[in-house]
N, C-alpha and C positions, 0 to 999 in steps of 0.2 A: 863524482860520477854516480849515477844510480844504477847500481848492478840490478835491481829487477827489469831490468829492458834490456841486457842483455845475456847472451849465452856463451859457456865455454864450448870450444868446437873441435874438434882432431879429423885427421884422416883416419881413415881412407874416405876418400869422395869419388863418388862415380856421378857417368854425365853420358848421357843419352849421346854416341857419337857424333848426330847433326850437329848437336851446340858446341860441343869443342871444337870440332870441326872449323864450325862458323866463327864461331870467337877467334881461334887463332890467325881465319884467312881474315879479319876485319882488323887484329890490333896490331897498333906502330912499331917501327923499329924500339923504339923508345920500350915499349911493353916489352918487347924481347929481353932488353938488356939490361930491363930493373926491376920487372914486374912478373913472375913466374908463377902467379899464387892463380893456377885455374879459377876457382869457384869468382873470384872480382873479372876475370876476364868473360866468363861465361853472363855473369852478371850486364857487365857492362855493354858488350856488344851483341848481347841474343835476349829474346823475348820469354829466356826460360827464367821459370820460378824457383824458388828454393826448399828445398823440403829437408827438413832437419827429422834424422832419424833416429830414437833413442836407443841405444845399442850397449852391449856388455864387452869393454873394453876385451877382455879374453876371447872372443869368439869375430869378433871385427877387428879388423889390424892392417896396416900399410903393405903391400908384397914389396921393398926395396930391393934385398939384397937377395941371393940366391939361399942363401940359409933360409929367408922367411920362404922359402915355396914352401921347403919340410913342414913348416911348422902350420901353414895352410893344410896342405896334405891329410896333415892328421886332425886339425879342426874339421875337416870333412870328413873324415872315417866316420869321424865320431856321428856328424850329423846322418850317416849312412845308416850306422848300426842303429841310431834312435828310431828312426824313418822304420827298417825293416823289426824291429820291434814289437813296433803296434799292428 
């Protein structure tokens, strides 16, 4: 495989709510039951593009569980206190 054509990718992914929207009222039962990975369903049934963002693992992250809101929380102060700073 030629790794220069491709990229490593993590969540978090966000999606304009029309396309997820539309993707999920477009994909099959089948896509229900094997297929959960948004960004191929968005892909596949909407006419949206992909834009890969380069981001700093620490300050971009998944909200799962409710512990991660805390730790959102405070990735925001921080961005607050920067902001009122300057």
């Amino acid at each position: 495989m030629d790794r220069t054509k491709h990229f490593a990718s993590e969540t978090p992914q966000a999606f304009r709510y029309q396309y997820i929207r539309d993707a999920y009222n477009k994909c099959s039962q089948d896509d229900y039951e094997f297929n959960t990975e948004c960004l191929d369903l968005v892909q596949r049934y909407t006419s949206s593009k992909v834009k890969l963002i380069e981001a700093n693992a620490s300050t971009y992250f998944k909200v799962t569980y409710k512990k991660d809101i805390y730790s959102a929380e405070g990735v925001l102060r921080g961005f607050t206190i920067a902001v009122n700073l300057i």
